[in-house]
Steps between C-alpha positions, in 0.01 A plus 500: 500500500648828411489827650443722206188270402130492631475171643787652779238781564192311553722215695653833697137649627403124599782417740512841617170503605470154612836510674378867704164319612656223638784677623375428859634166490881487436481112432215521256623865340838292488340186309281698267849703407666175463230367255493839295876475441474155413202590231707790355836260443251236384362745245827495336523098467352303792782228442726698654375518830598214612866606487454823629303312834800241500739723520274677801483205693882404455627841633234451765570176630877558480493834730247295719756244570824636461558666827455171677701277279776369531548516066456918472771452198300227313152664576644784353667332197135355452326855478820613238446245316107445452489878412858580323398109311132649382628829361799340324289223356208774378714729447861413372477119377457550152773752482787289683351253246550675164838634667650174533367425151661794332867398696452111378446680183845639494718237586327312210199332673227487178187335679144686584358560793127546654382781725215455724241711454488688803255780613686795744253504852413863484703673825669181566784707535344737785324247702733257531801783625213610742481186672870394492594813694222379736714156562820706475428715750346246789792304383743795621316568804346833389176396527303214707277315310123541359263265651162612353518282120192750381709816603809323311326394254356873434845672552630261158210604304408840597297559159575903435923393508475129382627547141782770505543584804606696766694208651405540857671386781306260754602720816355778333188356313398200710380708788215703318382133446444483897363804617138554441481810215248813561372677198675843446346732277793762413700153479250389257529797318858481452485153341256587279737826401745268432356231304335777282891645432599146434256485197542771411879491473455110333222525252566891396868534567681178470266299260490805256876565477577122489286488180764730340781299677395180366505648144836656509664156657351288245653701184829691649611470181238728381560790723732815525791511819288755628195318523650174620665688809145647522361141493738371732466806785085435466545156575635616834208674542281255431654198678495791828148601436376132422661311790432775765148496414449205607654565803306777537164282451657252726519767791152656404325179548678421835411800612171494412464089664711647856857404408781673426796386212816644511641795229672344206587796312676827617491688133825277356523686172659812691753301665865680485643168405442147446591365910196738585307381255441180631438638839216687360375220247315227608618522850318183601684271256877657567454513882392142460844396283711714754396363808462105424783532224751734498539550869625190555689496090660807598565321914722238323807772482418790644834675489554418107400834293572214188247271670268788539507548102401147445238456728333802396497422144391134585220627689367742153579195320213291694276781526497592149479041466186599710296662244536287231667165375672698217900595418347858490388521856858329604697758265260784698558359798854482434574873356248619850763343700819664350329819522563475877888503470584864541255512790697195676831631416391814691507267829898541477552811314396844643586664150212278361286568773528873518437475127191326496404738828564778282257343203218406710512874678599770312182675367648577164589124424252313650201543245736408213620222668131353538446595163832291436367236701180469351636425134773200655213368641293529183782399287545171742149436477521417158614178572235481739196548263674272252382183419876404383859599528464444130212833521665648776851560286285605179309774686822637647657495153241665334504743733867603371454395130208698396417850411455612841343819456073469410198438697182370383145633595434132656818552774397845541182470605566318791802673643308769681304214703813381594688746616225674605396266746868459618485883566210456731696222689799777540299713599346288784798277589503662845208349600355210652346410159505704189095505549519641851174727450471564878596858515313585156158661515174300494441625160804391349542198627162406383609655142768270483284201601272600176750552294691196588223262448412663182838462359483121568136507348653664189845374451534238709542135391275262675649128579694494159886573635562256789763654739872498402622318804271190460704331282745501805 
């Protein structure tokens, strides 16, 4: 069930008024959420439930016994590898497949092989880091262990951040789940502010520029420089304005059901470099890689700048494995990592550090240096939005080889919607949310409402573009 479609509306009013008239009853209001996200994950292909509830009841029955046993190391080795096995099967099996394939093929190996036709479990790739850290964390000690299944059950499936996210954190998230929740009206209001900006920013902003996108990256070859480093930087925009929306939606709903989900995006795109970047991009996924990953990577040799290097860059290297089983999403990864050298060799140098002080503070430098930020990042997306290295390597050369100068009516069109909508954001990256209408007038809040909901009414595109991130 999508977000940006109908059925998610009429589904939405049900639970939310079901959920609010039985919200006397924390074990019923808990059961009835439990069966609504089970419905909405269903919607998408029922077969897949079972996996999602097998991983549930793993995680759950491993924290439930762990701090008793006497096996904490093989309990845990059974939660890694029920959850790490599922994602890599799903996820990566055909690709380690084809890639052993291709190497046979090269020393001279001439026979076929078969692939298994083998469907991706939509936010497999969410759900089943949301209940690891779960077993990670009792494991560890940080956190004693859930006994109410139905509260478990509901903190796994939580409908509004099932498919994409954010990834909470059980010692965050699993509470809400025990405390009996009181309707809040201005709370109410807030989520429903926020899933209206969320589609709005999806099906106006993001589904309209990646119509353009999608026609530029399928015929680079067809395009001026100008307009391919256009295409490129509105991809950015796009990707930012798609996946936030949903997390936007995500927290709306919450909010609107009692619950709170954590910020995932802190306006990324006017990061001074690529290292804050990914503190302001999708902060749930990176603070989940740094603390059960590279904590401990990095731990190994903590006095080794070298060994610093290495980890780093293997850590980009999985994340950008994470999105995709594809050589572009390693070569991303890969090129995200090495961007973090000068920032690591600033740990030993003060000339590098006063440097990069001096970039990220000086007035005069600072806006060009987003600016300069913003087109790496666009230029390294590429290979993210690529469907090959093969694609990836054509769109960058095409980008050199071509008249650059020229710029159709099609790319034109949309440029003021994009940037346009990123002015808003700088504009309002100060606050809380970029729709914070709190201190605006009656009036003009409810302007903005109208106009809003007309824009989606009039431009928007209902259920056709499914969110970027769900291939994920």
């Amino acid at each position: 069930m999508k977000f940006n479609s109908v059925e998610f509306f009429i589904f939405l009013f049900l639970v939310f008024g079901i959920l609010w008239r039985f919200n006397k009853s924390l074990k019923i209001n808990n059961i009835i959420l439990l069966v609504a996200s089970y419905i909405f994950y269903g919607w998408w292909d029922y077969r897949f439930l079972f996996l999602m509830f097998f991983s549930s009841v793993v995680d759950y029955l491993v924290g439930y016994y762990m701090p008793s046993s006497k096996n904490r190391k093989l309990l845990m080795g059974i939660s890694l590898s029920v959850n790490l096995g599922l994602l890599m099967f799903f996820k990566y099996f055909n690709f380690f497949l084809e890639s052993a394939h291709d190497l046979l093929h090269n020393f001279g190996y001439q026979g076929g092989f078969t692939t298994l036709n083998i469907i991706l479990p939509v936010g497999i790739s969410f759900y089943t880091f949301q209940t690891l850290s779960y077993s990670l964390d009792v494991y560890k000690g940080k956190l004693k262990p859930q006994k109410d299944f139905i509260a478990f059950l509901n903190y796994v499936s939580f409908f509004p951040q099932l498919v994409a996210g954010p990834i909470e954190r059980a010692k965050a998230f699993l509470p809400q789940f025990l405390t009996p929740r009181v309707f809040s009206y201005p709370q109410a209001v807030l989520g429903m502010r926020l899933l209206l900006y969320g589609i709005f920013k999806k099906m106006v902003v993001a589904d309209t520029i990646g119509l353009r996108v999608d026609a530029i990256f399928a015929q680079p070859n067809q395009h001026t420089g100008l307009e391919l480093i256009f295409g490129l930087s509105l991809f950015s925009i796009q990707l930012y304005t798609d996946f936030s929306a949903y997390t936007d939606i995500a927290r709306g709903v919450a909010k609107m059901l009692g619950f709170e989900l954590m910020h995932n995006f802190r306006t990324p795109l006017f990061s001074k470099s690529i290292p804050e970047f990914w503190t302001r991009w999708h902060i749930s996924l990176t603070t989940w890689f740094r603390d059960y990953l590279f904590i401990w990577l990095a731990g190994i040799n903590k006095k080794s700048l070298s060994w610093r290097i290495i980890s780093t860059i293997l850590l980009f290297l999985i994340i950008g494995f994470w999105h995709g089983a594809n050589y572009t999403f390693i070569v991303f990864g890969l090129l995200s990592g090495l961007y973090f050298i000068p920032r690591i060799l600033s740990r030993k140098s003060q000339r590098m550090r006063t440097i990069l002080s001096f970039l990220n503070t000086n007035s005069f430098i600072s806006k060009p240096t987003i600016f300069a930020n913003f087109l790496l990042l666009s230029f390294t997306g590429v290979l993210f939005r690529s469907t090959s290295l093969t694609h990836a390597f054509t769109y960058y050369k095409a980008v050199f080889n071509r008249d650059f100068f020229g710029l159709n009516d099609f790319i034109l069109a949309i440029l003021p919607l994009g940037f346009g909508f990123m002015l808003f954001e700088w504009y309002n990256q100060k606050k809380s949310h970029p729709f914070d209408l709190e201190n605006y007038p009656t009036w003009l809040r409810r302007t903005m409402y109208v106009l809003l909901i007309l824009s989606v009414f009039l431009f928007g595109y209902f259920g056709t573009e499914p969110f970027y991130y769900f291939q994920f």
